[in-house]
Wavefront OBJ file of the C-alpha trace (Angstrom):
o trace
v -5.469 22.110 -45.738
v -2.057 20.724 -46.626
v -1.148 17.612 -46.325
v 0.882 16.204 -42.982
v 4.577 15.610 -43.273
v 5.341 12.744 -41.253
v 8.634 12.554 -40.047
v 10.462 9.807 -37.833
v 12.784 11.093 -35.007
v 14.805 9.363 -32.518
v 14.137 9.752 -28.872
v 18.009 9.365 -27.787
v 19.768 11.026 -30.273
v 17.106 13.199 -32.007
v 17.782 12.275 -35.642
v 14.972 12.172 -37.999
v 14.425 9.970 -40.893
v 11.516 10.150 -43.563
v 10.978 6.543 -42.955
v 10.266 4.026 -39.621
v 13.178 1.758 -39.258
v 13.900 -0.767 -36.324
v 17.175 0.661 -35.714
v 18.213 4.223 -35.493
v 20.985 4.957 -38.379
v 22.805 7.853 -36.161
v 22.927 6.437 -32.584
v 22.348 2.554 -33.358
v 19.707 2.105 -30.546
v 16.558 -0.066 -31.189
v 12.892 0.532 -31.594
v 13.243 4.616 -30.234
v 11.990 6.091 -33.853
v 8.826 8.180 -33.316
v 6.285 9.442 -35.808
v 5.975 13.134 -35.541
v 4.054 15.390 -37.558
v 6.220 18.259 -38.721
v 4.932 22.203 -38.074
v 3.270 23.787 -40.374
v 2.165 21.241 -42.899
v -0.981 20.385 -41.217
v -2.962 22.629 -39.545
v -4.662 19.753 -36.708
v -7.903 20.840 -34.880
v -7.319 23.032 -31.602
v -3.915 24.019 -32.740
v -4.766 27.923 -32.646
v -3.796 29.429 -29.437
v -3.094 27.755 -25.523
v -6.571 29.174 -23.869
v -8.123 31.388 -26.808
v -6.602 34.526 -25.616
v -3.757 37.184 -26.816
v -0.860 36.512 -24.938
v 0.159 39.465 -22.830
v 3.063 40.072 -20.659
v 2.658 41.139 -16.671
v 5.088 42.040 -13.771
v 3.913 39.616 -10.642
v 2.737 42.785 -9.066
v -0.506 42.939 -11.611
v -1.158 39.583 -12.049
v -4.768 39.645 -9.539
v -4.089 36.656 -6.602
v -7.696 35.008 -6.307
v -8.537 31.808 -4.188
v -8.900 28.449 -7.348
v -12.821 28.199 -7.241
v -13.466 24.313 -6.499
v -16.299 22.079 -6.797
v -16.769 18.827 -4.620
v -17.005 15.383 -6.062
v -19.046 14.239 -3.516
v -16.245 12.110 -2.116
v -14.514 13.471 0.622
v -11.636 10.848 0.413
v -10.557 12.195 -3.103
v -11.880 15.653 -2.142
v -8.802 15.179 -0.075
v -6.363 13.879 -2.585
v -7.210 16.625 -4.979
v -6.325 19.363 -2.900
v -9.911 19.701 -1.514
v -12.064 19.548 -4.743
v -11.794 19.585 -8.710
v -10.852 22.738 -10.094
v -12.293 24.023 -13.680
v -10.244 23.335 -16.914
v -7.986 20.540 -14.411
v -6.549 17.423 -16.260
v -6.142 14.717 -13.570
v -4.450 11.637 -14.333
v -5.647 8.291 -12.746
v -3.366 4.980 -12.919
v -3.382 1.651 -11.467
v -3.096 -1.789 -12.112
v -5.572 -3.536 -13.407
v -9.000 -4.574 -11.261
v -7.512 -2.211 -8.945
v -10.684 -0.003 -9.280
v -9.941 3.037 -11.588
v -13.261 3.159 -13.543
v -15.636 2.259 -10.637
v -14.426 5.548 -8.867
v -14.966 7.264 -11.353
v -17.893 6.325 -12.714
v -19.127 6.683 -9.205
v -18.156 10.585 -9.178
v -19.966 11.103 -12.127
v -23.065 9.695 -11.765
v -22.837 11.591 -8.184
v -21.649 14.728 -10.237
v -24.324 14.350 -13.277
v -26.988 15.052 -10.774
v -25.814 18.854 -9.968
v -24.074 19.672 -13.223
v -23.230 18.247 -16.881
v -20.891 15.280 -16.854
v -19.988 13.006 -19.897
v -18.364 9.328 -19.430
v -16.191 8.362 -22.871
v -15.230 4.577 -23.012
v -12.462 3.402 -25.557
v -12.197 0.243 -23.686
v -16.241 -0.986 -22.806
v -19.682 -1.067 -24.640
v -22.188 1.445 -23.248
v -24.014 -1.462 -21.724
v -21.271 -2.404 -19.928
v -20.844 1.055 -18.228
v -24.791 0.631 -17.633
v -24.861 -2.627 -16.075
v -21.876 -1.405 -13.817
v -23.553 1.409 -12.791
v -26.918 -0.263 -11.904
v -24.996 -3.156 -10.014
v -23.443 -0.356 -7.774
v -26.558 1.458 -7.268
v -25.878 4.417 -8.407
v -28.138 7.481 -10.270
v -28.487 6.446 -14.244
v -30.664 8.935 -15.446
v -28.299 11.916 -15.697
v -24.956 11.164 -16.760
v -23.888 10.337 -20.602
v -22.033 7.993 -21.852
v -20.093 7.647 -25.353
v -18.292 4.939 -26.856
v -15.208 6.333 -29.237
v -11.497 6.234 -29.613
v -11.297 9.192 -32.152
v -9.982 12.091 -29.924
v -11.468 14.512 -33.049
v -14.867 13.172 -32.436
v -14.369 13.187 -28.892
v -13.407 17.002 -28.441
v -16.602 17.989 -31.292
v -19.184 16.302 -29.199
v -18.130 17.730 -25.672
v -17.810 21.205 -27.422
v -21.490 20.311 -28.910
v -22.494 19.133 -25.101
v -20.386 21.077 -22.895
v -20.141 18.841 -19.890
v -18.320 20.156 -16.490
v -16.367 17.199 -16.135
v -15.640 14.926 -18.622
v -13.428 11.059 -18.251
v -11.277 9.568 -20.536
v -11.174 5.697 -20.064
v -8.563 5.398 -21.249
v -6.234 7.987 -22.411
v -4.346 4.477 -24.241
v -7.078 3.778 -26.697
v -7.027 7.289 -27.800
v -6.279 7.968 -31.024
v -5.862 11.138 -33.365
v -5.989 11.020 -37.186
v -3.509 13.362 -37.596
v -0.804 10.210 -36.780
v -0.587 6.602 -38.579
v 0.501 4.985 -35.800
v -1.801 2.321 -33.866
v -3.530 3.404 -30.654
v -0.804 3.301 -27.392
v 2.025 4.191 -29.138
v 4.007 7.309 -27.668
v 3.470 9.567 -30.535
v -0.254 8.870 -30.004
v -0.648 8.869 -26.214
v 1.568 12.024 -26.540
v -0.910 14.131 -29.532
v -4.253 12.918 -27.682
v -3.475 14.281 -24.287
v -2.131 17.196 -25.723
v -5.332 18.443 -27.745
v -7.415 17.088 -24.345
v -5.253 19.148 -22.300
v -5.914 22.261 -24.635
v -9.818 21.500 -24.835
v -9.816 21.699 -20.962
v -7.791 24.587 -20.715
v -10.199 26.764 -23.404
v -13.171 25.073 -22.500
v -12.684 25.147 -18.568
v -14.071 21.286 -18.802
v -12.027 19.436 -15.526
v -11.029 15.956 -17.498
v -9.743 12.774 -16.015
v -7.584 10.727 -18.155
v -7.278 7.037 -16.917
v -4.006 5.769 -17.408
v -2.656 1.923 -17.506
v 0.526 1.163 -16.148
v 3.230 -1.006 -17.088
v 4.298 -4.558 -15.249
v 6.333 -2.464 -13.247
v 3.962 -0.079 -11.868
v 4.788 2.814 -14.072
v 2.030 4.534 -16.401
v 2.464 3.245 -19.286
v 3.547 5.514 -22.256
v 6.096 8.839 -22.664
v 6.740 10.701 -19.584
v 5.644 13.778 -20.595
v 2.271 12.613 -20.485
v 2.593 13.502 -16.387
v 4.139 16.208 -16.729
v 1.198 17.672 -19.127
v -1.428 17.125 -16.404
v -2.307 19.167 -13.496
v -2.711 16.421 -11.437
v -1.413 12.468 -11.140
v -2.856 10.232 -8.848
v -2.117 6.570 -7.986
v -3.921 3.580 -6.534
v -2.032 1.189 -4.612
v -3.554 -1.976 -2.992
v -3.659 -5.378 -3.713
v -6.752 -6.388 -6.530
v -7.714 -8.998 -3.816
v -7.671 -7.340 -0.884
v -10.129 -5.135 0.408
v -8.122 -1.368 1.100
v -7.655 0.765 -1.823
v -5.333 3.913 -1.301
v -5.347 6.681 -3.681
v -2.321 8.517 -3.632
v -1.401 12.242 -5.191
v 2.205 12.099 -6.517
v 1.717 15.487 -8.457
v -1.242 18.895 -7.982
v -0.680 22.222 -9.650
v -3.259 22.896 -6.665
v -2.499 21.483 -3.642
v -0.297 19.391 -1.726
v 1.303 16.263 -3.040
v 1.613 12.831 -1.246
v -2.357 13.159 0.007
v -3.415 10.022 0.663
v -7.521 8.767 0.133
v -8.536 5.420 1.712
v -11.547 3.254 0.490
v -12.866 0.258 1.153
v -13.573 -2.375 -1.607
v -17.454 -3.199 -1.450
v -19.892 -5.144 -3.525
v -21.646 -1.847 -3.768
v -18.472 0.146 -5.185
v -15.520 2.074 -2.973
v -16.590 3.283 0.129
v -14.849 6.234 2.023
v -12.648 4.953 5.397
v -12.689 8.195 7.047
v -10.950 7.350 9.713
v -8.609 4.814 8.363
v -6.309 4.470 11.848
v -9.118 2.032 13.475
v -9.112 -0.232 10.000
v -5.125 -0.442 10.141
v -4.989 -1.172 13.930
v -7.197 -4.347 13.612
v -4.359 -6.619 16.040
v -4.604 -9.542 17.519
v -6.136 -9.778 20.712
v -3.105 -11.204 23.132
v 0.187 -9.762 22.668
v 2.940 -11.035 20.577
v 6.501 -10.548 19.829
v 7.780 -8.267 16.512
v 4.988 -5.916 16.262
v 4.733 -2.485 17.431
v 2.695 0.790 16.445
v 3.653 3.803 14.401
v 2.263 7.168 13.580
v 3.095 7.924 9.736
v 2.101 11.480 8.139
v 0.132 10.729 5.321
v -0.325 14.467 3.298
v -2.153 16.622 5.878
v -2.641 13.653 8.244
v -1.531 11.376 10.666
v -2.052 7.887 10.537
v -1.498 4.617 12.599
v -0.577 1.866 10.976
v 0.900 -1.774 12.876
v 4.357 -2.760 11.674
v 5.695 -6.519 11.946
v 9.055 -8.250 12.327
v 9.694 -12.046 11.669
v 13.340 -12.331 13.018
v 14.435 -15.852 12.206
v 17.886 -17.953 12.658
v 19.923 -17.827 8.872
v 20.927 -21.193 7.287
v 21.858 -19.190 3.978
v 25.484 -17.091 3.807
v 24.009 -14.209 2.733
v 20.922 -13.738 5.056
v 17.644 -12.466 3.558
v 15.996 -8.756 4.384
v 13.208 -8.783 3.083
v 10.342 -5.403 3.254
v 6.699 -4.975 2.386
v 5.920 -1.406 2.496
v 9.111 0.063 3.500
v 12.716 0.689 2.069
v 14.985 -2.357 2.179
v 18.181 -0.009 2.210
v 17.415 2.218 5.287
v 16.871 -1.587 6.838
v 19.805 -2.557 5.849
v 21.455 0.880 7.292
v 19.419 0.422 10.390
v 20.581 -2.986 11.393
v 24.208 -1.567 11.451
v 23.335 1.391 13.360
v 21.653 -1.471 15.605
v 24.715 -3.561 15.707
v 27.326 -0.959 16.095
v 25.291 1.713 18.978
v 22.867 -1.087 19.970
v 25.398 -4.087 20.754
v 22.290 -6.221 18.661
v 24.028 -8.123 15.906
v 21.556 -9.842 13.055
v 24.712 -10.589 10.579
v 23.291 -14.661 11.066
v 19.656 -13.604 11.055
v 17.067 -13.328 8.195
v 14.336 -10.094 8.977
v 11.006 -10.139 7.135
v 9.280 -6.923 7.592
v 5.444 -5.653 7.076
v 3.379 -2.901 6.981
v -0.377 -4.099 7.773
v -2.582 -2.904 5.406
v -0.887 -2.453 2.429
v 0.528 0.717 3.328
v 3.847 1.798 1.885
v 5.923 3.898 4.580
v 8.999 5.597 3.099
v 9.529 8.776 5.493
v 12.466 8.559 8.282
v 9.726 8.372 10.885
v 9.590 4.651 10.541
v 13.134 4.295 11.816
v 12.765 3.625 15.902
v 9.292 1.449 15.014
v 11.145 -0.529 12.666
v 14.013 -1.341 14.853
v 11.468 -2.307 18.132
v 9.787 -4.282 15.936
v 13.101 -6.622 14.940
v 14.174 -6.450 18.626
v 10.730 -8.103 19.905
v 11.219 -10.871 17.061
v 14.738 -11.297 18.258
v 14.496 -11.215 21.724
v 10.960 -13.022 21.721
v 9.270 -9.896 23.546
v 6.210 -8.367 22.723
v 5.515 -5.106 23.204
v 2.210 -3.526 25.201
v -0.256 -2.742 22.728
v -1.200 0.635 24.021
v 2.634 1.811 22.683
v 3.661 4.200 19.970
v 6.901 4.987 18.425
v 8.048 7.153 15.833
v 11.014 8.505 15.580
v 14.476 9.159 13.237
v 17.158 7.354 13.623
v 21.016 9.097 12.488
v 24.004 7.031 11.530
v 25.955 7.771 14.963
v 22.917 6.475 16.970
v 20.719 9.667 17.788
v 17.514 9.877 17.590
v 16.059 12.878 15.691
v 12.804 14.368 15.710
v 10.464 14.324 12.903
v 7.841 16.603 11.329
v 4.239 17.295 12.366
v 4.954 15.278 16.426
v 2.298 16.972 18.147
v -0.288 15.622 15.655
v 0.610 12.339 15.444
v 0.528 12.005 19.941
v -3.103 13.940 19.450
v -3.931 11.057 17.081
v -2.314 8.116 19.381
v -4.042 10.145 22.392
v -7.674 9.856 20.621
v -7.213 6.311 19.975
v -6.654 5.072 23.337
v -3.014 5.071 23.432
v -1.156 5.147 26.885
v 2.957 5.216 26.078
v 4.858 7.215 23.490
v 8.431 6.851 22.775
v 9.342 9.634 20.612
v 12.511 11.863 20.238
v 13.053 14.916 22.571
v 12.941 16.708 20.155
v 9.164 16.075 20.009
v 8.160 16.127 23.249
v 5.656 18.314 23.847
v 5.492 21.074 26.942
v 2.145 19.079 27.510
v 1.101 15.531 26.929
v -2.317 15.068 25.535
v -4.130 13.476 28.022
v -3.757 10.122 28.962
v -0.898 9.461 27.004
v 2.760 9.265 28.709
v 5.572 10.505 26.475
v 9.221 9.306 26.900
v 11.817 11.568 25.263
v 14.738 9.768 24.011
v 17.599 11.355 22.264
v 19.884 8.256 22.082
v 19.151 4.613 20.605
v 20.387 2.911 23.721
v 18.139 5.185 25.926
v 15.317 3.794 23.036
v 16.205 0.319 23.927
v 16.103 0.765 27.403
v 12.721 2.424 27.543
v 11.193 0.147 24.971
v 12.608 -3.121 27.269
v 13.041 -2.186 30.883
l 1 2 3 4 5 6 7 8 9 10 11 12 13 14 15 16 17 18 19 20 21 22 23 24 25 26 27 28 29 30 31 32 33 34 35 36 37 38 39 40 41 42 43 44 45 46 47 48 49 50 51 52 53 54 55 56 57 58 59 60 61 62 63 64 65 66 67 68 69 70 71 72 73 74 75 76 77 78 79 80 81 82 83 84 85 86 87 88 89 90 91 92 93 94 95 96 97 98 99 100 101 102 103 104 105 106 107 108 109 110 111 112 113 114 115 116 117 118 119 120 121 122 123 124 125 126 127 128 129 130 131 132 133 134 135 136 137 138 139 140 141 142 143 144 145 146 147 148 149 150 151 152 153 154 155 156 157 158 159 160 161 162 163 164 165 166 167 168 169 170 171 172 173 174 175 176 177 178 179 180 181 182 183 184 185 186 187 188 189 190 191 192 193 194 195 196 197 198 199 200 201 202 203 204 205 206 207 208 209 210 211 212 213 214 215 216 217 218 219 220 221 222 223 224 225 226 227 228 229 230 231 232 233 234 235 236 237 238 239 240 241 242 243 244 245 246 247 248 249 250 251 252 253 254 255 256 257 258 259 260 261 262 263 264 265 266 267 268 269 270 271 272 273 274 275 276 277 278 279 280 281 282 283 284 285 286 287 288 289 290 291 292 293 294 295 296 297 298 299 300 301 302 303 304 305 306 307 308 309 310 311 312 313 314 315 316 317 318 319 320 321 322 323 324 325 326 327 328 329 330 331 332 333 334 335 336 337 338 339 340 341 342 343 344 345 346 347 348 349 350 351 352 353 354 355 356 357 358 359 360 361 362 363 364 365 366 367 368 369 370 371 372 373 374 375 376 377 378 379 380 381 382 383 384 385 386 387 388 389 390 391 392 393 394 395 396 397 398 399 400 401 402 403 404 405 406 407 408 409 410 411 412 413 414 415 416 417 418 419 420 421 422 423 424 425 426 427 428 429 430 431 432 433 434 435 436 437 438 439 440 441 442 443 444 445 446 447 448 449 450 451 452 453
């Protein structure tokens, strides 16, 4: 075999230089020279062909439609976030930060996994006895699954050829290395080559693989970008490491729906399933108080209610504070002047502190009408009945639009006991689930007056 060129290119201007240099000679910018290995003068392992087959071209019309077989993990929580079950030859991608429970999930599937098929656990980052204590503190079935210790993605790929598991884990795709680069483990070119040859070992072997991924102090995975876009599948888990709710969270599935949402409980027996993870989130307070209120949020394929809270509080500062957990601080910002200007409300000389309970991050327009109840109770020193939902959009001239999926989320206030709705009209439905009245609004100050007659 010839020996590897190694070349150095530049990932903002693309120049290439035979040698690494801090600087980039063309475009001046720091620390952005790769190592690459050029075509052609090495001939790496796995390099011939995508999937082991001629490539052969098809009009849509013959390409045969069949349903993706899937196999369960024997978790129906991330069942759910994978788009109902792992699918042969599938690279997933798990990242988190640390503590936040990445490993124990998985090694959990796996052992759970081992017992109906061939599964094989590779740790860059632990010592096989680690991975064994683990698994016997958790309780879980030792005496099928294997485990590996390496960091040479060569090695890796010959033994799973020589075993052939059905699902295979990468912990973590960061201590990976490949031979064919100089670079230390982590670096971009490295993360890059060892996800790529993974990602063509699952695809020829049919082997589902799950890469674990860190992430960076700003929540980001950690390494190039196009290590996402090479998987079939990237999933997140959000949660604080001390608190007790984990949520795993799809952001991207070649096969299924995206923004599916898992929730497990943090045990001293491993993650436990919360299948029905409305109750945990509506753990209140037992008399009423002022600046909370209820709100159905559509979590992937489901609804789900989750408390939000409003601190209102006199300013002493000229430029008061807005300050959100779990939601976005602009559309606050561009709700309080929707409040101000439709509502007659002003908070220009008030500080808001707002909170999701549970750790759960709320982005859709939904959110709007709860949000803005919520600061009016703080404000006004009102609390609101617990047995009230709202959901709703709220526009820049006041109105109050409807929102996706309405029905569902009143069947899912309905089933937990729920005995008011305000919602838009938009989302009223011809009948109300029973026991729960539904007030239509299609104004904010029609909001405001059904939310404080």
């Amino acid at each position: 075999m010839a020996k590897a060129k190694r070349m150095y290119g530049c990932a903002e201007c693309g120049a290439t230089f035979p040698k690494w240099a801090g600087q980039c000679g063309e475009c001046g910018a720091w620390n952005t020279l790769i190592e690459t290995v050029l075509e052609g003068t090495a001939t790496p392992a796995g390099r011939g062909g995508w999937a082991g087959q001629q490539a052969n071209v098809k009009t849509l019309a013959e390409v045969s439609v069949e349903e993706t077989p899937r196999f369960s993990t024997a978790s129906s929580e991330l069942d759910r976030v994978l788009g109902g079950g792992l699918v042969d030859g599938s690279v997933v991608l798990i990242g988190g930060d640390p503590g936040i429970g990445k490993s124990t999930i998985l090694l959990q599937t796996l052992c759970r996994i081992a017992e109906r098929m061939p599964a094989l656990y590779v740790t860059g980052e632990e010592s096989q006895q680690q991975v064994a204590m683990r698994a016997r503190r958790l309780g879980l079935p030792e005496d099928k699954l294997k485990v590996m210790t390496e960091t040479n993605i060569e090695t890796i790929i010959a033994t799973a050829r020589q075993e052939k598991p059905r699902v295979m884990v990468i912990d973590s795709i960061q201590t990976i290395f490949t031979e064919q680069l100089q670079s230390a483990p982590g670096g971009v070119a490295q993360v890059r080559e060892s996800a790529a040859l993974l990602v063509r070992f699952a695809k020829q072997s049919g082997t589902a693989v799950f890469l674990v991924g860190h992430v960076t102090k700003e929540g980001a995975l950690a390494g190039p970008r196009v290590l996402e876009h090479m998987v079939d599948t990237v999933l997140y888990f959000e949660g604080e490491s001390d608190g007790r709710l984990r949520l795993l969270r799809a952001v991207k599935n070649r096969f299924g729906a995206v923004n599916e949402l898992g929730v497990f409980a943090m045990t001293d027996r491993g993650l436990k399933e919360v299948s029905n993870p409305s109750a945990i989130f509506l753990t209140r307070a037992q008399e009423e108080v002022p600046g909370s209120v209820v709100m159905a949020t559509w979590e992937g394929s489901r609804p789900m209610l989750v408390e939000v809270q409003a601190l209102v509080d006199t300013s002493h500062m000229a430029n008061p504070r807005r300050v959100t957990l779990g939601l976005d601080p602009n559309r606050l910002a561009m709700l309080l002047a929707v409040l101000h200007r439709h509502g007659s409300i002003p908070t220009y000389d008030q500080d808001v502190f707002l909170n999701v309970v549970g750790g759960v991050k709320v982005l859709e327009t939904a959110s709007d009408l709860a949000l803005l109840a919520a600061v009016i109770s703080s404000l006004r020193n009102k609390p609101l009945p617990h047995d009230l939902l709202v959901f709703g959009e709220i526009g820049l001239s006041g109105e109050i639009r409807p929102v996706p999926s309405g029905q569902e989320r009143l069947k899912e206030a309905a089933k937990h006991g729920f005995k008011r709705a305000i919602v838009p009209k938009g989302n009223a439905p011809k009948e109300a689930p029973a026991g729960l009245d539904v007030v239509a609004v299609t104004r904010l100050e029609q909001a405001l007056d059904a939310l404080f007659e």
